[in-house]
C-alpha positions in Angstrom: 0.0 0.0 0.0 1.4 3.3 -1.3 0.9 7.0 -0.1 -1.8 7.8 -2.6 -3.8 4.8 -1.8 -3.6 5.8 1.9 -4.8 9.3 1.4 -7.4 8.4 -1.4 -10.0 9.9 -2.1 -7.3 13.0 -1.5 -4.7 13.5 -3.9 -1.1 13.5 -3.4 -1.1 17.4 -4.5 -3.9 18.5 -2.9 -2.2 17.5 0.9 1.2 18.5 -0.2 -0.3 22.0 -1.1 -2.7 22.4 2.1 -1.5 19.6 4.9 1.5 18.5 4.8 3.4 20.0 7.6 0.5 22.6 7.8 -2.3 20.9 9.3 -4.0 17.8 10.6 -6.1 16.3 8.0 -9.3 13.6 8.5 -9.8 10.9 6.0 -13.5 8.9 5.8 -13.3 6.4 3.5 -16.6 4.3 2.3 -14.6 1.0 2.4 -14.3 -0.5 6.1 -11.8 -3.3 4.7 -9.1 -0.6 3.8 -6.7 -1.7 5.5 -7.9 -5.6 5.7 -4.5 -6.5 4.0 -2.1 -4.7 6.4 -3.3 -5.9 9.3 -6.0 -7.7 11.0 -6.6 -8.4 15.2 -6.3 -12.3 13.9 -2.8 -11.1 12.8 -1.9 -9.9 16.6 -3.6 -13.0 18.3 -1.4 -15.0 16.0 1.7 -12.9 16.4 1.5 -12.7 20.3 1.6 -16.6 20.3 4.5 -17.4 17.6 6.9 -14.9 18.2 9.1 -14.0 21.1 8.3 -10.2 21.8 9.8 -7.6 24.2 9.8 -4.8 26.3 9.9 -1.8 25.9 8.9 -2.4 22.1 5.5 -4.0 23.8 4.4 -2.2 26.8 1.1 -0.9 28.1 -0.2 2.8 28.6 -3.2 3.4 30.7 -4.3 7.4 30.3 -5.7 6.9 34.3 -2.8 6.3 36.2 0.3 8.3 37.4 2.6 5.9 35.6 3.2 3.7 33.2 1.9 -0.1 34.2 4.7 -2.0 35.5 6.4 -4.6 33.1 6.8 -7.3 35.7 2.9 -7.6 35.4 3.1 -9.1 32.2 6.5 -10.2 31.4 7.9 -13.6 31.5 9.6 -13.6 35.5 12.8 -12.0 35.5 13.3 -11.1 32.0 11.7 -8.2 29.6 10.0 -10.8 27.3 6.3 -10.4 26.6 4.0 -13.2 28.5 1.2 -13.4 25.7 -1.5 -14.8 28.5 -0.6 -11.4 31.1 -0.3 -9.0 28.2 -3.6 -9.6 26.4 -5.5 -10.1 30.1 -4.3 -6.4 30.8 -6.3 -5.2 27.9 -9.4 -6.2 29.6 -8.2 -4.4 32.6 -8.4 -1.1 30.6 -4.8 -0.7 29.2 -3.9 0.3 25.9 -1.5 -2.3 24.1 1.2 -0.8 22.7 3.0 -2.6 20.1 6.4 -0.9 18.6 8.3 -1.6 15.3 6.0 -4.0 14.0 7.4 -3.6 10.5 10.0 -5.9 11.5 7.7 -8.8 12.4 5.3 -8.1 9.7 5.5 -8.0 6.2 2.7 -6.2 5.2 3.5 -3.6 7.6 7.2 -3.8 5.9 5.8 -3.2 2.7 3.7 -0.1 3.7 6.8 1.4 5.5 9.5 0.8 2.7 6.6 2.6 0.4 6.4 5.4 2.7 10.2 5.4 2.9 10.7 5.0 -1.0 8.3 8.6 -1.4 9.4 10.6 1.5 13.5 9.4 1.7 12.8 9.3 5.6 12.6 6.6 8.0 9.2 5.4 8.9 7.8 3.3 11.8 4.7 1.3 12.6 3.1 1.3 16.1 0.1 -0.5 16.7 -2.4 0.8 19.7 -5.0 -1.2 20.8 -7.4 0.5 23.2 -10.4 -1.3 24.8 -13.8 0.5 25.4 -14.1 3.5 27.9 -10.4 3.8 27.8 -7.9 6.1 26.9 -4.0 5.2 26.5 -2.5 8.7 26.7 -3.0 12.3 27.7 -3.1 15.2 25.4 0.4 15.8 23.7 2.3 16.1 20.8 4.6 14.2 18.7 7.8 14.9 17.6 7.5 13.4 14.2 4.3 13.6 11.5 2.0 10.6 12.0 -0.7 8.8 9.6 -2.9 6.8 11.8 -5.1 4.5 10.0 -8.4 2.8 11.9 -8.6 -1.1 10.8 -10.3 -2.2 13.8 -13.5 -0.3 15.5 -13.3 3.3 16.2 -11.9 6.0 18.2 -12.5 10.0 19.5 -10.1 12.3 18.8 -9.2 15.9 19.8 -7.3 18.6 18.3 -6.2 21.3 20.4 -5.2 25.4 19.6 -1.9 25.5 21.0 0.5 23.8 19.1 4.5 23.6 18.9 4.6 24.2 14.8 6.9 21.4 13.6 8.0 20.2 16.8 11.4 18.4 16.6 13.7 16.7 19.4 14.7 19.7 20.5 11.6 20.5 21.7 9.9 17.5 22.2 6.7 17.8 24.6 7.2 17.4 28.2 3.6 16.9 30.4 2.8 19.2 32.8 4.9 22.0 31.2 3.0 22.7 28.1 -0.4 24.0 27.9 -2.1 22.5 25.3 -4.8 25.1 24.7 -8.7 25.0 23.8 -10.5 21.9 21.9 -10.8 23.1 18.0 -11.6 20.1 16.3 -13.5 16.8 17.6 -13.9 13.9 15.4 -14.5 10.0 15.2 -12.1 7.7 12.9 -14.4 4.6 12.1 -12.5 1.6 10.6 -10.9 2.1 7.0 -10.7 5.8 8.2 -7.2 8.1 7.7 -5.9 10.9 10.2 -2.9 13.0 9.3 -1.4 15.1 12.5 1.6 16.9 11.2 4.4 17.1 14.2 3.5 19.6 17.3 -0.1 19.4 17.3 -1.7 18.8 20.0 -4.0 16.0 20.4 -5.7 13.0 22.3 -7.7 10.0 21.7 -10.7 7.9 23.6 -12.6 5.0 23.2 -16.2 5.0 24.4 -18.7 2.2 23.4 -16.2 0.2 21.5 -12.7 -0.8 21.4 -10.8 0.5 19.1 -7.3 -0.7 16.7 -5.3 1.7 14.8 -1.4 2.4 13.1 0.4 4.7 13.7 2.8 5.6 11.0 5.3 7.8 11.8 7.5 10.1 10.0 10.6 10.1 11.4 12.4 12.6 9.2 15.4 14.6 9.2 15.1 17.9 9.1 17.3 20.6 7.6 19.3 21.4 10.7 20.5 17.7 11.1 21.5 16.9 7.8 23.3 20.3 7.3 24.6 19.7 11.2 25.5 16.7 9.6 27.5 17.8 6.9 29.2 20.9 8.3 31.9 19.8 10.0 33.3 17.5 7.5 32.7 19.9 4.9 35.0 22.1 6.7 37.8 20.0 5.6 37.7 21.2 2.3 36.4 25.1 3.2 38.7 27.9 4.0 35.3 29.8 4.9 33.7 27.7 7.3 37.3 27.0 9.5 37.5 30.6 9.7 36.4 32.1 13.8 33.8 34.5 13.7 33.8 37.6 13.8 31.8 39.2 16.4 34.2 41.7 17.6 34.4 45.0 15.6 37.9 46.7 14.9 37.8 50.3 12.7 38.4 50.2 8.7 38.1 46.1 9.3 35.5 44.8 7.1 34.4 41.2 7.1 31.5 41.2 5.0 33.6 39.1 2.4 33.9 36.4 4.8 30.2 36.6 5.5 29.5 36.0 2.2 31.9 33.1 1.7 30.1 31.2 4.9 26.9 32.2 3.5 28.3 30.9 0.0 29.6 27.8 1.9 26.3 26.9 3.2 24.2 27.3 -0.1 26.6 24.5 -1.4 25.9 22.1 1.6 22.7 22.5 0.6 23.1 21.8 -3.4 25.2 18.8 -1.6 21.9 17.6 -0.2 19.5 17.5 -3.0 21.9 16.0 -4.9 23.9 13.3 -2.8 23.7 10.3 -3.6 25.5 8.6 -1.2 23.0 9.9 1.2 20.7 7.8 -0.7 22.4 5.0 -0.8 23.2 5.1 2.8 19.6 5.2 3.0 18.4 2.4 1.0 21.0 0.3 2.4 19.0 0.9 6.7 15.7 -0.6 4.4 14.5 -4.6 4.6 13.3 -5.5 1.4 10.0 -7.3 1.2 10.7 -9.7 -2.0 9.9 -13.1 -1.3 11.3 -16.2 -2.5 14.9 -15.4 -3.0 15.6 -18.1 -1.5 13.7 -20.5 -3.5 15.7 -18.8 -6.7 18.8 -19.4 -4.9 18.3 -22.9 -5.1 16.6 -23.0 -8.3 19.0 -20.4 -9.8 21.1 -23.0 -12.4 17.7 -23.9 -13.5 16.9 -20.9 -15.2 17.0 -21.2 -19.2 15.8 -19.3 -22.1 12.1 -20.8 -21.7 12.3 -19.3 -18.1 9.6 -16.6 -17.5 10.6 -13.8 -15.7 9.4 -9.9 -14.5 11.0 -7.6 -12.2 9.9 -7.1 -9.2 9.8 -3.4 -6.8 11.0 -2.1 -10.2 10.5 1.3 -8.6 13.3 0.5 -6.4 15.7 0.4 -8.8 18.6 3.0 -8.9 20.3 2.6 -12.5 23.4 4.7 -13.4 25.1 4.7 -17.0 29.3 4.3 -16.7 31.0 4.5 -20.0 31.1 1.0 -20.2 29.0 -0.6 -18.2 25.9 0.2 -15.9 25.2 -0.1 -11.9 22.2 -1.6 -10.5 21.5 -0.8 -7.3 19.0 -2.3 -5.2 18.4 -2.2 -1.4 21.9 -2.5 -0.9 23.0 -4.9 -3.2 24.6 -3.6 -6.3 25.4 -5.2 -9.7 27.7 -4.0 -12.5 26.6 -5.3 -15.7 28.0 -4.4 -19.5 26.1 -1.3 -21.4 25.3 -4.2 -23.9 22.8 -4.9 -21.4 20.9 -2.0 -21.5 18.1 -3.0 -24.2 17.6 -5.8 -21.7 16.6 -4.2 -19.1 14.6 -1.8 -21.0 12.3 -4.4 -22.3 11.9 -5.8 -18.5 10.6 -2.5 -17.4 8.4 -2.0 -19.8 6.9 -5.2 -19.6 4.3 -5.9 -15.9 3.6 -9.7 -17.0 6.2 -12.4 -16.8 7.9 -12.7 -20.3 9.9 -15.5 -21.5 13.4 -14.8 -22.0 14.0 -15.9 -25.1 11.1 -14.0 -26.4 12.1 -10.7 -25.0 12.6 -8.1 -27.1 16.4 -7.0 -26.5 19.7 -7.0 -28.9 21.8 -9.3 -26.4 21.9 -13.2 -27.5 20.0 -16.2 -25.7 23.3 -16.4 -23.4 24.0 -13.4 -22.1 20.1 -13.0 -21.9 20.2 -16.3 -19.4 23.4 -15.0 -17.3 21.4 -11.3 -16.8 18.7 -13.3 -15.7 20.9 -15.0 -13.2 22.7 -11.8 -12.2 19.5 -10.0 -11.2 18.2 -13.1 -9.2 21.0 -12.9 -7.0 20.2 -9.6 -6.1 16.4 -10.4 -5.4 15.0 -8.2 -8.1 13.7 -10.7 -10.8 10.6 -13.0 -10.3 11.6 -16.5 -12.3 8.8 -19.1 -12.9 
């Protein structure tokens, strides 16, 4: 599930122009099933019972009491893993289960996060909150980082307050009982299939009242311009003159710095040129991202198997990164890469434009039946191609 099919009926434009980073925005949707292919309460149930979980990743909130419920009520004795029996039974007691990171025990959830990741060029995590009726998890707050939180089991209230910290970062991350969160401006009720948008440092809460309620919490976790130029500053000063200069705060008659202003100012413009055009900051990037493909390890085993009457299509082809050398071209995928001749090119021309499995010896390229066969083989390995 990609971005646009998460904010449909909205388009991509339309919240880019008037909520992204701007303002919370409410999604209804018509079909209650949205989001039946992410993630279903059968998926938890089974989940809780097959694989080890831990604390802090699972843990419990309860919007009623002082503190956080104590993990020795439903962990396994002396040690932080998750006793499936205590941790469930504590959501009949009125606590909120809170389930962390669950793209990495999931792969649908995998898949909706390496989507969100492959648009935005930000980390993205999935928490999972499930809230019982007449219960609320947490107190009014904001978050740090832009969240999409999509219903896919029951429903839940939620409140939007006036006062918010616009585009909240770590630096000033929310701290209770020091912030005052201002006057109700917006009440609503996500049913299941519905979408919220709550752009980082608006305020907010959420309640169940006649029914219990299951929801994801996708969050942004971006960089913003300060860190990545924080980032980048001091080992561009390696190779800048302007930047390893002191500052000049003191003033001294005829002196004038403005020059060296304008180199740091100069300096700077070209970190940022740096940015939007590094790609080894993608790279580094792609290469913190799980891939989702399934059955490379089938084609590992199967790989000396693949012949011309093979049929193949490639898979997550919007996850390619292909860059022309003089002689030859680099795949990149994930963070596997794979140098392959120029030759090669019409090959993989003919794979992209093609969404059905092809044979290979039928596809439409200028490279023999050979090299067409050892391509094949190539791209396997790096989990890209589909072979039947």
């Amino acid at each position: 599930m990609n971005l646009q099919q998460v904010l449909y009926p909205i388009t991509i434009e339309d919240f880019f122009q008037n909520y992204y980073e701007k303002k919370h925005l409410v999604i209804k949707k018509e079909n209650v099933d949205a989001f039946k292919e992410l993630l279903t309460v059968k998926d938890l149930d089974t989940m809780f019972h097959s694989v080890s979980n831990h604390h802090p990743q699972f843990r419990l909130a309860n919007h009623s009491l002082d503190e956080f419920p104590d993990p020795k009520t439903y962990t396994v004795k002396n040690s932080d893993l998750i006793d499936p029996l205590k941790f469930v039974k504590s959501f009949e007691a009125g606590n909120t289960l809170v389930m962390s990171n669950l793209e990495h025990k999931l792969s649908s959830l995998r898949e909706l996060t390496n989507e969100f990741e492959f648009f935005f060029k930000h980390r993205t995590q999935t928490n999972i909150y499930l809230t019982p009726k007449d219960a609320q998890g947490f107190a009014s707050h904001y978050d740090s980082h832009d969240v999409f939180i999509l219903q896919f089991e029951g429903s839940k209230n939620w409140r939007i307050y006036d006062k918010p910290s616009p585009l909240a970062d770590k630096t000033t991350a929310f701290v209770k009982g020091e912030y005052e969160i201002g006057n109700v401006i917006d009440e609503f009720t996500l049913n299941k299939g519905d979408v919220l948008y709550i752009p980082r440092g608006i305020v907010h809460d959420a309640y169940c009242t006649h029914e219990n309620s299951g929801h994801i919490t996708t969050g942004l976790l971006g960089k913003t311009w300060a860190e990545h130029l924080s980032e980048l500053l001091l080992e561009s000063s390696k190779n800048s003159l302007a930047l390893r200069r002191y500052t000049k705060f003191h003033e001294v008659p005829g002196v004038d710095y403005s020059n060296e202003k304008n180199d740091v100012i100069d300096a700077v413009k070209n970190l940022i040129n740096i940015l939007e055009s590094n790609e080894d900051l993608l790279d580094d990037f792609y290469a913190r991202q799980k891939s989702i493909t399934k059955g490379h390890l089938m084609q590992m085993l199967d790989i000396n198997k693949i012949d011309v009457n093979s049929k193949i299509r490639l898979k997550e082809k919007h996850k390619l990164r292909i860059a022309k050398n003089d002689t030859s071209l680099s795949i990149k995928f994930y963070d596997l890469k794979l140098n392959v001749p120029s030759a090669a090119e019409s090959f993989l021309i003919a794979l992209f434009k093609s969404n059905q499995p092809e044979t290979i010896k039928k596809i439409d390229c200028t490279i023999d039946e050979e090299s067409r066969v050892l391509m094949a083989q190539e791209l396997s390995k790096i989990g890209v191609l589909e072979v039947s």
